[in-house]
C-alpha positions in Angstrom: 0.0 0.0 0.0 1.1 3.4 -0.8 0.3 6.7 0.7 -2.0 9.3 -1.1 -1.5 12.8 0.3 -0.9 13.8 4.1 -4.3 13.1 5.4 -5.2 9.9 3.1 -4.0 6.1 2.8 -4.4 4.2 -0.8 -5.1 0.7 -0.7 -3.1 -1.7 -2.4 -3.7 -3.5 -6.0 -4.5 -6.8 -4.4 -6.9 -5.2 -1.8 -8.4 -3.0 -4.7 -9.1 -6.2 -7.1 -10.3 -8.4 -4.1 -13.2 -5.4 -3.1 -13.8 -5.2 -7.5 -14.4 -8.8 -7.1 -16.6 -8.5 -4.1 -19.0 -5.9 -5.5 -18.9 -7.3 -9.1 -17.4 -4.2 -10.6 -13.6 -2.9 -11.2 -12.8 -0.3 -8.7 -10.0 2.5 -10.3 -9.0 3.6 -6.5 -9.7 2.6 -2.6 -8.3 4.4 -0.6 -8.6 5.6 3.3 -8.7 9.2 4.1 -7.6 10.0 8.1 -9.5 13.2 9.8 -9.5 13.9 13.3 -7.2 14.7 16.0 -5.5 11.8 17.7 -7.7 11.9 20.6 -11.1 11.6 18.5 -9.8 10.2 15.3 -12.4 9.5 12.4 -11.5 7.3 9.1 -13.2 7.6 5.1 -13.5 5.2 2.8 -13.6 6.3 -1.1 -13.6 4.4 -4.1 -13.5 6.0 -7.2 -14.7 3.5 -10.8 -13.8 4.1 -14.3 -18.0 4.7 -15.1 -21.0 6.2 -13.5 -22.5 2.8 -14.7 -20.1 1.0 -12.3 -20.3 3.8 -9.7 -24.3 2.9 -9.2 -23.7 -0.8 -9.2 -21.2 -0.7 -6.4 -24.0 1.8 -4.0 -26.5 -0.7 -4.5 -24.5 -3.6 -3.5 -23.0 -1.7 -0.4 -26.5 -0.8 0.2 -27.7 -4.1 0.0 -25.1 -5.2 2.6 -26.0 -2.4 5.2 -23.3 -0.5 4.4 -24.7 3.5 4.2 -22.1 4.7 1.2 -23.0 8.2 -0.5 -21.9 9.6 -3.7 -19.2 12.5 -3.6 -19.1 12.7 -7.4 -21.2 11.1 -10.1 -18.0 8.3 -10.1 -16.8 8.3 -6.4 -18.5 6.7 -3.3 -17.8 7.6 0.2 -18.6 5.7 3.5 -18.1 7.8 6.5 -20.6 6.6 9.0 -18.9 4.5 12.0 -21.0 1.2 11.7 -20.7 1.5 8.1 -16.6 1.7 7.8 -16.8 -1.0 10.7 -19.0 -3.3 8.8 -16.9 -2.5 5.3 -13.2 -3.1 6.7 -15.0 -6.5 9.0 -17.0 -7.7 5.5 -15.0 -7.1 2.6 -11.1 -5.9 3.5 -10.3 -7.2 7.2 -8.6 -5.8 10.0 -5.3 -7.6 9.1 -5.1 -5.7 5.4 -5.0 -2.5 6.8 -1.7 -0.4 6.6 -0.3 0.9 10.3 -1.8 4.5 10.0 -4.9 3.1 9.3 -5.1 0.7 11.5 -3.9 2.9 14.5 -7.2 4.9 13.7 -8.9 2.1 13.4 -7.9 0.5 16.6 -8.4 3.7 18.5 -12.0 4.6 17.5 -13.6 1.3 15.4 -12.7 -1.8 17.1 -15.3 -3.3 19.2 -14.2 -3.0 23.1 -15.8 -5.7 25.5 -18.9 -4.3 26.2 -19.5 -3.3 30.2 -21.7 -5.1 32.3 -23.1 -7.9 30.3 -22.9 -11.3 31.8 -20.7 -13.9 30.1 -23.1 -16.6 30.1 -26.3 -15.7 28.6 -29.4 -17.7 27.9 -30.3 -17.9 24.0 -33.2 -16.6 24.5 -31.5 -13.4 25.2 -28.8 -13.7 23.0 -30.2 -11.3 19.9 -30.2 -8.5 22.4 -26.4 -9.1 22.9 -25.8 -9.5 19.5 -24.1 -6.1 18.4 -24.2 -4.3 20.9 -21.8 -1.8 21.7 -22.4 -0.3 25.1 -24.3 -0.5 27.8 -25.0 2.4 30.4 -26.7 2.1 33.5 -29.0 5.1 34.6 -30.6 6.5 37.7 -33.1 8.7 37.7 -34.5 11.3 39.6 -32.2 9.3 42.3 -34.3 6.2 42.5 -35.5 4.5 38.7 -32.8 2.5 37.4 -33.0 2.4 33.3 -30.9 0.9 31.1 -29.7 2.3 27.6 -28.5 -0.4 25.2 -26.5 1.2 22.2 -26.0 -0.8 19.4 -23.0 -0.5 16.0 -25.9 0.5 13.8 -29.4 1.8 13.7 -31.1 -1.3 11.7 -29.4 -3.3 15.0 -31.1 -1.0 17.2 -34.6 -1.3 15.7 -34.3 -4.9 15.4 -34.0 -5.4 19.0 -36.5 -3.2 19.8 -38.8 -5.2 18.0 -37.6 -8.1 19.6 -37.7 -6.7 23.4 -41.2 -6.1 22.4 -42.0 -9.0 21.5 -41.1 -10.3 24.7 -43.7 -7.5 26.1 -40.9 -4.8 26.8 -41.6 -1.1 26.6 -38.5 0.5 25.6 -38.1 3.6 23.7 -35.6 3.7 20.7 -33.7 7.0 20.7 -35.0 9.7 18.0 -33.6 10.2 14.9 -33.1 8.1 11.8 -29.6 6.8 12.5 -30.6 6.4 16.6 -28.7 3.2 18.2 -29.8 3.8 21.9 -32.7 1.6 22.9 -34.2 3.0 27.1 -35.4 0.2 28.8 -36.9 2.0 31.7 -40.0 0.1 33.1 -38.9 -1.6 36.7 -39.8 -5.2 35.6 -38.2 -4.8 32.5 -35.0 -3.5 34.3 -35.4 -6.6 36.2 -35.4 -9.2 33.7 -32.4 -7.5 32.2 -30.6 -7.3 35.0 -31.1 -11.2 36.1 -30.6 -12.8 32.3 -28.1 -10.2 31.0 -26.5 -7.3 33.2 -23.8 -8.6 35.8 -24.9 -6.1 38.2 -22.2 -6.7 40.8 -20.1 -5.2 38.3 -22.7 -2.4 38.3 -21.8 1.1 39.5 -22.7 1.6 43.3 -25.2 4.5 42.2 -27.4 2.2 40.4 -27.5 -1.4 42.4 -28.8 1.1 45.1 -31.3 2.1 42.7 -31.8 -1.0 42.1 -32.3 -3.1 44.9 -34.2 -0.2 46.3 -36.7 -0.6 43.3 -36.8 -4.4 43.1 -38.7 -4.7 46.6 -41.8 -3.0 44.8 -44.6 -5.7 44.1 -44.5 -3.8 40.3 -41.2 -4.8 39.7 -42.7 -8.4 38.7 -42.8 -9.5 35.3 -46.2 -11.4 34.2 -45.9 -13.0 30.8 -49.8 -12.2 30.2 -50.2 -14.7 27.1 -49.2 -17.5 29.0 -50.9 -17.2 32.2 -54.5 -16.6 30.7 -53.7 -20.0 29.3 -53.9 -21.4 32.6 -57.0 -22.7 34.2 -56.0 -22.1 37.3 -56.1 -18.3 36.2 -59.7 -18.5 35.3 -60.5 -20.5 38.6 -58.7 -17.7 40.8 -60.9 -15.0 38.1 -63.9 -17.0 39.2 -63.6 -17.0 43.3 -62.7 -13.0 42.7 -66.1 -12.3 40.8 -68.6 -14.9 43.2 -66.7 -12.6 46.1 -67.8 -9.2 44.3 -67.9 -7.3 47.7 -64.0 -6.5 47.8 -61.7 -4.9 45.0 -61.6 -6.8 41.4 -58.0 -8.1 42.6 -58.6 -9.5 46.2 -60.7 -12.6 47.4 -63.0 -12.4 51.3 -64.2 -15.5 52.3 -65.0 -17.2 55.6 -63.9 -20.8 54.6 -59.9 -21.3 55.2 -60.4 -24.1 52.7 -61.3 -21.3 50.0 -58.5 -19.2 51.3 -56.0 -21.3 51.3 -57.1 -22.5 48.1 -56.8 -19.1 46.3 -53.8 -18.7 48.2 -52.4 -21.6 46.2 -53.5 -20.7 43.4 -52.1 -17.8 42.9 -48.6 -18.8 43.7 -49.0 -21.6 41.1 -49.4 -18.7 38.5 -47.6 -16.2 39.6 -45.0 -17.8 41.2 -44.0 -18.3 45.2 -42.9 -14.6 45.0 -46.3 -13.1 44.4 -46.7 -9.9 46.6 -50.2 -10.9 48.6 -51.6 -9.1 52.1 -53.4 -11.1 54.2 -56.1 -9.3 56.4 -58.9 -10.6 58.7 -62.0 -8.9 59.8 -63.2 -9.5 63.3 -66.4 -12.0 63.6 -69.4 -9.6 63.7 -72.0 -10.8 65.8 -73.7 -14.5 64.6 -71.1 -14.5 62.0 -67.4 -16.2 61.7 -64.0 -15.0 60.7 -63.4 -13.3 57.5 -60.4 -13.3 55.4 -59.1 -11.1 53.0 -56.7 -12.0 50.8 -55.4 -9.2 48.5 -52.9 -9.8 45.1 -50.7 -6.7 44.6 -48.6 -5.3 42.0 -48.4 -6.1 38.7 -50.0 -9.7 39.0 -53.1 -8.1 40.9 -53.3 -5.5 38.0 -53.4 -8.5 35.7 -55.9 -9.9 37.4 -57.8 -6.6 38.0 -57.9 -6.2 34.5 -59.6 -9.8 33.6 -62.3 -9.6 36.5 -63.5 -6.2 35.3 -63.8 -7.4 31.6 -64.3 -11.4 31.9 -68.0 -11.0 30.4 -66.0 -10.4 27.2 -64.3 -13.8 27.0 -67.2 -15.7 28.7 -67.6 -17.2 24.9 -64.4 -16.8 23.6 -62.3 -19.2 26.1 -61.8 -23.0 25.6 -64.6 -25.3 27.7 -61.8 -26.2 30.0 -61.0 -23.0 30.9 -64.8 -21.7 31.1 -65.6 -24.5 33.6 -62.8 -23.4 35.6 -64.1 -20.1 35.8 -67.7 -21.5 37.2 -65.9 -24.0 39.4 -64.5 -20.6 41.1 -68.0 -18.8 41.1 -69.9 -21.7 42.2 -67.2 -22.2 45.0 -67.2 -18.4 45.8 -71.3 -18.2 46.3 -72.9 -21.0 45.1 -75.0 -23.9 46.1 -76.4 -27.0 45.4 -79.4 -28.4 47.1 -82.7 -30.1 46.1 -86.5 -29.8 45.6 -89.7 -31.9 45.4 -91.8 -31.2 42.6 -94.8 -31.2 44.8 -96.0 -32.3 47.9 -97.6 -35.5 46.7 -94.2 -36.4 44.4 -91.4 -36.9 46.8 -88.6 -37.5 44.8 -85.8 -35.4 44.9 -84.6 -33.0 42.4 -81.4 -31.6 42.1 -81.1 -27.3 42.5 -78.0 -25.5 42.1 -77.7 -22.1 42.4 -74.8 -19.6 41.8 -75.3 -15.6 42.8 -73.7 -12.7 41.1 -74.4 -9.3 42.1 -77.1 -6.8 40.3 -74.0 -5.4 38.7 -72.5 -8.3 36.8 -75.6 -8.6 35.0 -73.4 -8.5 31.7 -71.3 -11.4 32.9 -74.6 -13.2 34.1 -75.8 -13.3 31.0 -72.7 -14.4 29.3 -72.6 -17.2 31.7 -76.2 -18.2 31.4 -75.7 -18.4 27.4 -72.4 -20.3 27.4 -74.4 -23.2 29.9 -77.1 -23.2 27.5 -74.2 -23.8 24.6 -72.4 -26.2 26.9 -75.5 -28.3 27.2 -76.4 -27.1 30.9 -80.0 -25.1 30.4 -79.8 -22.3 33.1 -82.5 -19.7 33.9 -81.7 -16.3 35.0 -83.2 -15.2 38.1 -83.4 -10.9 39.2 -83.8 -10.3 42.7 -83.7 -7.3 44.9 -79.6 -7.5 45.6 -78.3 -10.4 43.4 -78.8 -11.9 39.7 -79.3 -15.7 40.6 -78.1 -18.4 37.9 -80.0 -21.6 38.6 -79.8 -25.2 37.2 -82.8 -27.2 37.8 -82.9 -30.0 35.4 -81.3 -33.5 36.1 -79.3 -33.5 32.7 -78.0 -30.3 33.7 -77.0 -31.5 37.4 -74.9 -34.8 35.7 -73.2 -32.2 32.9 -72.4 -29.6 35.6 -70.8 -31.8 38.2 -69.2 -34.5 35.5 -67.3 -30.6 34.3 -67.0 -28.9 37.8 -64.6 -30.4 40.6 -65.2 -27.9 43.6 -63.0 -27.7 47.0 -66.3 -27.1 48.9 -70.6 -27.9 48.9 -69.0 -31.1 46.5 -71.8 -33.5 46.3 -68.7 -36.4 45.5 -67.4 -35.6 48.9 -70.0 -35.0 51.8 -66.9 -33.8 53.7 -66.5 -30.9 51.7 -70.0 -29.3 53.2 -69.0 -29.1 56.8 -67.8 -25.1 56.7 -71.4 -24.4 55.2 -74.7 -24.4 56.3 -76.7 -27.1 54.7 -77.8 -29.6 56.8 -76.2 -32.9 57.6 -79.9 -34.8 56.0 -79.7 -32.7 53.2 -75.6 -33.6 52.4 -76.8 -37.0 52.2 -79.4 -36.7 49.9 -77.3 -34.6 47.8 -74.8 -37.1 47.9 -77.3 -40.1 46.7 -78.8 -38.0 43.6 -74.9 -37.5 42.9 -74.1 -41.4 43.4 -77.0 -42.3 41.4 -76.9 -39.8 38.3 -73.4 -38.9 37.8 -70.8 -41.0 39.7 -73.0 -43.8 37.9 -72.6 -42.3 34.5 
């Protein structure tokens, strides 16, 4: 290689005919040209061709590669962006073909330093957010939100990963500007996940593990992956208790039956994991009347499930039988019955009632329930009274349907047991527990 000028570096011939060959055309001159001072030093690459022909051919080639080359005459291209000389000199000359002034530059401001903070060992999962980046920075602010600002070699990087992150049901915002390579990951739970699959945050300035740990003990810094835990039927069973309960707030459960409590209890952890920020609270027995529990879900998981009770009408008939009879096991458990009735005086042979009561505002999701029965081969009548909306089952084909679908923890008639925290008589259990033996357990 030769030198052109003071401030510029020509490539040699075998470098020049090895980039002609590359880009399909016959390059008349590569060479570098060196700007800067020597603590911020900046390279150029221009290639001049023999035709304007050629000149085109080579741009859209470069362009096609994700190069960003520009025309300085009609028959000379220019690279000057940073990603682009980085991906040029990596793609079609290599580091080891560069001359020593060129590559001192090079070194100084174009090689790729180990990136700060980022874990060695990273799931594959995560491994497309790693991919290219450049730099990470690790922000506090207003002295107590910890964000994280990925920057990436190029912007077509950048907005690839924030489609990805986004994917993953991220909120980040991509820094403005056509050529922006920042991405500002900034929501706590976000932070979080980043932090335990990618950032190695004891190498993590002492500012921002403050931050941090500070942040991490709030019930929102939980991540919920929404898609997969309305998949659950132990989501729509927990949605189900909530709405029967309907006298507390659309993401907490009261009930006097520890078997319930503990039940939702369980549940919830199931779904949300052992980690799930929950308050426990207990009224004091009012007179005639036992212990009540409250059991509250907080933070992001009890926004998720905030979200469902107050719109579940809307997926009444959209959700999958399995999951729909979940969701009455969990209403019927909450405030339902089952007891019986003799058609008259004369005919004493027990009929099978069950009952399950909805306040006289859920009389959109009453309805939706009352239709899906009907659909699920369970005829139900819908009953207005002064302070509830009553869903009752009366028919024997309706009793074996609904208790062949609908397991509960409590007023079972498989399990006579499973009565003793409610109020129905011991001589009425057994007779509930005979029509069961005899028209479903028999099926």
């Amino acid at each position: 290689m030769g030198r052109r000028g003071k401030g510029s570096v020509d490539c040699g011939y075998h470098v020049v005919k090895a980039v002609s060959a590359r880009l399909g055309v016959r390059l008349k001159r590569l060479y570098f040209r060196l700007k800067g001072s020597q603590r911020y030093p900046s390279l150029e690459v221009v290639m001049s061709l023999y035709d304007e022909y050629s000149a085109l051919k080579a741009h859209t080639a470069l362009t096609n590669a994700g190069i960003h080359v520009s025309f300085e005459k009609r028959k000379t291209l220019r690279i000057h962006r940073l990603y682009a000389i980085r991906k040029f000199v990596e793609d079609y000359l290599g580091q080891n073909n560069l001359p020593p002034r060129v590559l001192e530059y090079y070194e100084a401001r174009y090689v790729k330093k180990p990136v700060p903070y980022v874990k060695h060992d990273v799931r594959d999962e995560y491994r497309p957010v790693i991919d290219g980046l450049v730099n990470v920075y690790l922000k506090v602010v207003a002295g107590k939100y910890p964000n994280i600002i990925l920057t990436y070699g190029y912007p077509e990087k950048a907005r690839e990963v924030r489609d990805y992150l986004q994917s993953m049901g991220m909120r980040v915002n991509l820094a403005r500007g056509k050529r922006a390579r920042s991405i500002t990951v900034y929501r706590l739970r976000d932070v979080r996940e980043l932090v335990e699959e990618i950032i190695n945050l004891e190498e993590a300035p002492e500012k921002f593990k403050k931050a941090y740990r500070e942040a991490v003990r709030s019930p929102f810094s939980i991540r919920v992956d929404e898609e997969k835990v309305v998949r659950m039927p132990e989501f729509w069973r927990v949605l189900g208790l909530i709405l029967g309960d309907n006298d507390t707030r659309p993401n907490s459960f009261s009930n006097t039956s520890t078997t319930l409590v503990s039940l939702f209890i369980d549940l919830v952890e199931k779904i949300f994991g052992e980690d799930v920020p929950i308050h426990r609270g207990k009224r004091p027995p009012e007179r005639g009347r036992k212990e009540c529990w409250r059991i509250t879900v907080k933070g992001t998981p009890g926004r998720v499930l905030a979200k469902y009770s107050l719109s579940a009408h809307e997926y009444v008939d959209k959700i999958e039988p399995s999951l729909f009879w979940q969701l009455i096991t969990g209403l019927y458990e909450a405030d339902g019955s089952v007891t019986f009735r003799y058609p008259s005086e004369d005919y004493r042979v027990p009929y099978p009632d069950i009952s399950i009561r909805l306040s006289q505002d859920q009389v959109e999701l009453a309805s939706a329930i009352k239709r899906r029965l009907d659909k699920e081969g369970v005829p139900a009548n819908l009953n207005p009274h002064t302070s509830t909306l009553e869903i009752r089952i009366t028919s024997l084909d309706g009793f074996k349907v609904f208790f062949t679908k609908v397991n509960p923890a409590i007023k079972n008639p498989a399990d006579p047991e499973s009565f003793r925290e409610t109020k129905t008589k011991p001589e009425n259990v057994k007779i509930i527990h005979e029509l069961y033996k005899k028209h479903v357990k028999g099926l």
